[in-house]
Structures are given as structure tokens and as C-alpha cells.
C-alpha positions in Angstrom: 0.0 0.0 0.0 1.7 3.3 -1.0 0.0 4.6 2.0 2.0 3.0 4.6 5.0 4.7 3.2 3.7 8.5 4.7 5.5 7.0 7.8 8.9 7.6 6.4 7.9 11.3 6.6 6.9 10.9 10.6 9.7 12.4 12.9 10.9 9.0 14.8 13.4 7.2 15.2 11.8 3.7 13.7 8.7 3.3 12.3 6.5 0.2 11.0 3.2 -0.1 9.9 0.6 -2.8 8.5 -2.8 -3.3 7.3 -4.9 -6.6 7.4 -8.2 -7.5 6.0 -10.6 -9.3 8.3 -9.8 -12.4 6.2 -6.3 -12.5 6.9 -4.8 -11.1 4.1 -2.2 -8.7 4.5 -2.5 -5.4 2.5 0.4 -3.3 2.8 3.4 -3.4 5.7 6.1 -0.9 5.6 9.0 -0.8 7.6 10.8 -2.8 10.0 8.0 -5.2 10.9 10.1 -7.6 12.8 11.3 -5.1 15.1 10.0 -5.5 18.5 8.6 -2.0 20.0 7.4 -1.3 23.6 3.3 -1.2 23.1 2.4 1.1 26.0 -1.7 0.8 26.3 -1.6 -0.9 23.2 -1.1 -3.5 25.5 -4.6 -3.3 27.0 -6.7 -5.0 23.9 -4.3 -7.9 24.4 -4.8 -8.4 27.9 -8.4 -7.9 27.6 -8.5 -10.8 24.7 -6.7 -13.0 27.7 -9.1 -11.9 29.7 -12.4 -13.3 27.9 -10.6 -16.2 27.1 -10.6 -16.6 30.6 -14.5 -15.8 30.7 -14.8 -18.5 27.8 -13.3 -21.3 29.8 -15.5 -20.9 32.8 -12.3 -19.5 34.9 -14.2 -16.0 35.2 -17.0 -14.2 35.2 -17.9 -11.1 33.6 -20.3 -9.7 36.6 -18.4 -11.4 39.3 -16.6 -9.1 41.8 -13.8 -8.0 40.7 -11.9 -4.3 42.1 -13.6 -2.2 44.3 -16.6 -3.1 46.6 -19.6 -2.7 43.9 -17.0 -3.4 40.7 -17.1 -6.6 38.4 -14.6 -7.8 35.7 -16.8 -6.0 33.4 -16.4 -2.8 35.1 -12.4 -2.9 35.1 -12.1 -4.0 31.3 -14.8 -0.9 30.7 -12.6 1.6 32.5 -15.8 2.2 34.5 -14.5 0.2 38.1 -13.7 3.8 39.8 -10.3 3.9 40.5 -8.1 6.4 39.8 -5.5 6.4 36.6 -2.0 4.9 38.2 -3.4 4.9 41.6 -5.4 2.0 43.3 -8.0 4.2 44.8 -11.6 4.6 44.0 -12.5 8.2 43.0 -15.9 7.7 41.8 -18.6 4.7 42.3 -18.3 2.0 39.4 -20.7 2.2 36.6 -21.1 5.9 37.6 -18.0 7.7 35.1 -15.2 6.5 32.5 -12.1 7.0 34.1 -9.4 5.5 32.0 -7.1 3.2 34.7 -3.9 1.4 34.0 -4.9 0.3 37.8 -8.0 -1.5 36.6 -6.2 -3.6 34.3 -3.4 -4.5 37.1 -6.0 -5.8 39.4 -8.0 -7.6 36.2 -4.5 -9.3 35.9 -4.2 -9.9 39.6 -7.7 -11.0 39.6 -7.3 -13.5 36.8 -3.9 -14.9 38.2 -6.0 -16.1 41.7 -8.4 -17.6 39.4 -6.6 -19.6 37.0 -3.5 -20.1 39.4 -1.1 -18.5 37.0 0.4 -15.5 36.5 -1.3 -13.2 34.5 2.2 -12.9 31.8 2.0 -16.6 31.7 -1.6 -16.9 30.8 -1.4 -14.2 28.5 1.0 -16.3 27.0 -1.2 -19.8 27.1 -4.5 -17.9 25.8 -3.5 -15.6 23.0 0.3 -15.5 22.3 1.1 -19.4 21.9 -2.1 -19.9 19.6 -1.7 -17.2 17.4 2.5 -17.6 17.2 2.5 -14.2 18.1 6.3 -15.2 18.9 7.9 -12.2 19.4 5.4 -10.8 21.9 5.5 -10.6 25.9 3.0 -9.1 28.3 5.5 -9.0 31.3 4.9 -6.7 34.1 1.6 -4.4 33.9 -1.3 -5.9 32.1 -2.2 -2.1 31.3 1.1 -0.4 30.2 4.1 -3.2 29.5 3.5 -5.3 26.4 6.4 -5.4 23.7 5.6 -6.7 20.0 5.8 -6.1 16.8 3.9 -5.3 13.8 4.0 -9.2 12.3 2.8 -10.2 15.4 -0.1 -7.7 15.6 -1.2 -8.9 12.6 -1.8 -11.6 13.5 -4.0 -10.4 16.5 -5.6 -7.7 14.2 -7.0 -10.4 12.0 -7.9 -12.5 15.0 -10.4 -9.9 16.8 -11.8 -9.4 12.7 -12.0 -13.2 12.7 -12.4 -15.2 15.6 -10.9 -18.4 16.5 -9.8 -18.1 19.8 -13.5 -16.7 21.3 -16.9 -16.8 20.1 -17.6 -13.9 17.7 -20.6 -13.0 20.2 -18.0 -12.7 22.7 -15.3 -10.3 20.3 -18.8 -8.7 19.0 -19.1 -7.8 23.1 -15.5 -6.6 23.0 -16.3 -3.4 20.7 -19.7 -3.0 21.7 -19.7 0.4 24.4 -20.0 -1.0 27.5 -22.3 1.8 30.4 -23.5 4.0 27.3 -23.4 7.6 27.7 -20.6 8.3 30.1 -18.4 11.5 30.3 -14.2 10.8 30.5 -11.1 12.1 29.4 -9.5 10.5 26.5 -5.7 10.6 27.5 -4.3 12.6 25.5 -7.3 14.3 23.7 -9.1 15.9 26.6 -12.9 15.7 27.7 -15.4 13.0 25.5 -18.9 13.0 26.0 -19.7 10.3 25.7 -16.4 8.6 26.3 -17.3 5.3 24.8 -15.4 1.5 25.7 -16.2 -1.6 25.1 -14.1 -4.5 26.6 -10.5 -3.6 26.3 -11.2 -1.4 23.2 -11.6 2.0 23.0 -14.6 2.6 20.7 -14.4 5.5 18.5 -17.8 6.3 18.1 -18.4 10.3 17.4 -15.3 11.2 19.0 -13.6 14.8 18.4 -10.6 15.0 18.3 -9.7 11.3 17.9 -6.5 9.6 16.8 -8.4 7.7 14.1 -9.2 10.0 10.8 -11.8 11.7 10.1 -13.2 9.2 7.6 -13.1 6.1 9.8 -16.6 4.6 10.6 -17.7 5.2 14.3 -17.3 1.7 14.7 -14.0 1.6 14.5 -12.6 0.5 17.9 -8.7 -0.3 19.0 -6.4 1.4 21.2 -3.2 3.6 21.1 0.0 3.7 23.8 1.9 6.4 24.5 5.1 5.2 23.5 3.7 6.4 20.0 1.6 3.3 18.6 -2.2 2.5 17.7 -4.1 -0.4 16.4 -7.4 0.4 15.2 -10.0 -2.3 13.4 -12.9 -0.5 11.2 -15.8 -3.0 10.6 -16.6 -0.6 7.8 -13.9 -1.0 5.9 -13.2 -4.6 6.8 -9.6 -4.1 7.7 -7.0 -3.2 10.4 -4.3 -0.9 10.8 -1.1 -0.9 13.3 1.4 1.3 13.7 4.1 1.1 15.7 7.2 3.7 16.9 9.6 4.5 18.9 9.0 7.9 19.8 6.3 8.8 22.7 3.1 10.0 21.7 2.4 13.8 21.5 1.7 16.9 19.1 3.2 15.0 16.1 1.0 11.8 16.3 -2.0 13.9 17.0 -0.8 15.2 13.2 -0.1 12.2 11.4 -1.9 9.3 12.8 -5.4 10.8 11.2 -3.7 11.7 7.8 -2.3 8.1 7.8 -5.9 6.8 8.7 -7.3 8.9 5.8 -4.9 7.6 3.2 -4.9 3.9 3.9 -9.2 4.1 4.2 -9.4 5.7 1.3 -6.9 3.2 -0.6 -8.8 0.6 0.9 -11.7 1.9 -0.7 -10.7 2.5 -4.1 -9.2 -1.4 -3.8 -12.8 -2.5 -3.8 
């Protein structure tokens, strides 16, 4: 895709980027794919897919307690659970307000570990690396913040969440479906969103503004970006997925190019069909 190649232009260090149909077939890649960058938050719809695998096999619950008194599993993947952003306090009652917490996902990690009797890396590992030969990727450390892969590996994810094999579509459909409609939250990085849409794990993009996703993607789009300067998004829409990954933390120049990029490949996409 000649798309992919406006990365060269991004001011980084290393760049690679990728786009997958929901059928598997790889569009475009440009770059280094087999480099292995840190994800950041990227980190989160991977730990969230380990997650509902762990719903699927009976090991969890969805609406079990989980968090906070009042909080379920549901509530941390949703960002809805309460507590605060890196902290582990509650700052608001869960179900109430969407406040983005990389100390949700810790304690889904924590809470998954006690119920499967192995470390949250390790089952992250046994759920969704291993089967998918995502080889080159490890979620050590925080479940919310710590991941490290590349973008041949997150192809193979991207084309898993479009495609299923691993959970029941109704399940993945559940994933990107916005979980306690209607709730006010920052966006990190983009300010105030109301609503401030999430489904399980995924941000949802809905009628965001401003959004790291372009201004042509479909409100159903839903994915995730990190702050060490990557994204994943999957449009339904357009029937494909596109990663990006860098080296450079995220700020005033991703808020630039990631939507231009978006643009481009969408609309390559398009004229593809």
C-alpha cells in the first residue's frame, strides 16, 4: 500500500506499519515489521482478549466481583470500576464515570492470576500468544502499560479480533460494543469525550472529536493507542485493520499524522474494492 509509506515522513526514530483484511490477508506493511517495540496501552486489547478467554473457559466471570466493593470484571475492562488512573483508589462509584485506569487492568491481571492459578504474563502467553504464534510478543509486568511486539505479530492479532478463533464472535462482538453508554471521560491525550465510549478492552471511537483515528473512519471503529507512539485500530466498515508502531512517545506529532495516515490507507482501501 503506498499509503503506509507516509510513515517515512513521521519524525521518529523507527517506524513500522501494516494493514490486514478481516480475512487475513495482509495489505500493505512498511518498515521494519520484525522489530520488537514497547506497546504502551496498546497493551490493554491484548490483555483484555486474555481476559475473555478466561470468561470462555468458565475461569471468570464477567459480573463477578472483581476491584472495588460494587466493581465486576466487566467494570475494570470498561474503564468504569472507579479507580483512579496509576493509583489504586476509587475516585468515583463504578458504573457511575469513564475513568481511564492502567490500575484496573493491574487488578483484572491480579484477579485472573487467583483464578486460573497462573500468572497473569504466563496466561497471557497460554490464551493468545502461543495460539496465534504471536512469537515475538511478551506481556510481562503491567497488564495495562508493559507489552512489547511487533507489527508481524499484531497482525496476527488484528486479523484474530476481525476473525475469531480463539473466542466466540458474540463474545469479540461484546468486546467493541460500548459497555455503560453515555458516560463523560477524558481521553488521555485528547481531553474531555462525552460520551467517552469503551467496550471490553477497546476504545470505541464512536463520534469522538478529536480522535486519533481519521476523520473518515466509521464510528465503529474501535482499537487502542499507547503512548510510546503506537495505535491499532480495526474499522468493521472497511473490513480491515491498521497498526502502527514507533519509537517515539506520543504527542503533538502523532496527533498530526496518525489521522492523515488513517485517511490515506481508508481511502486506498476503498478505491481497492
Amino acid at each position: 500500500m503506498q499509503s503506509l509509506a507516509m510513515i517515512d515522513n513521521w519524525p521518529v526514530p523507527t517506524a513500522a506499519a501494516a494493514v490486514v483484511r478481516a480475512d487475513g490477508t495482509v495489505v500493505g506493511t512498511h518498515g521494519p515489521t520484525a522489530h520488537r517495540f514497547p506497546l504502551a496501552s496498546v497493551t490493554k486489547p491484548v490483555a483484555a482478549y486474555a481476559a475473555l478467554v478466561a470468561y470462555e473457559e468458565g475461569a471468570v466471570e464477567l459480573d463477578e466481583p472483581a476491584g472495588p466493593e460494587g466493581s465486576t470484571v466487566r467494570h475494570l475492562l470498561a474503564h468504569t470500576s472507579g479507580l483512579a488512573f496509576d493509583e489504586h483508589r476509587t475516585t468515583a462509584a463504578p458504573g457511575t464515570r469513564r475513568l481511564y485506569s492502567n490500575a484496573g487492568f493491574e487488578v483484572l491481571g491480579d484477579h485472573i492470576a487467583k483464578a486460573t492459578d497462573i500468572p497473569f504474563p504466563e496466561y497471557v502467553r497460554q490464551a493468545v500468544l502461543e495460539p496465534l504464534g504471536m512469537v515475538s510478543t511478551t506481556v510481562d509486568g503491567s497488564p495495562a502499560k508493559d507489552g512489547v511486539s511487533t507489527v508481524d505479530d499484531l497482525i496476527r492479532f488484528a486479523a484474530e479480533v476481525q476473525s475469531p478463533r480463539l473466542l466466540h464472535p458474540h463474545t469479540v462482538l461484546a468486546a467493541q460494543t460500548v459497555v455503560h453508554p453515555g458516560l463523560k471521560g477524558v481521553l488521555p491525550g485528547y481531553g474531555h469525550q462525552n460520551p467517552n465510549d469503551w467496550g471490553l478492552g477497546f476504545e470505541i471511537r464512536d463520534r469522538k472529536s478529536p480522535h486519533w483515528t481519521g476523520s473518515s473512519s466509521s464510528p465503529a471503529t474501535f482499537g487502542h493507542f499507547g503512548q510510546s507512539g503506537t495505535f491499532l485500530w480495526i474499522d468493521p466498515v472497511a473490513g480491515a485493520a491498521c497498526i502502527a508502531l514507533t519509537d517515539r512517545a506520543f504527542g503533538p506529532w502523532a496527533v498530526e499524522v496518525w489521522p492523515a495516515l488513517t485517511d490515506a490507507v481508508l481511502a486506498e482501501l476503498g478505491s481497492a474494492r
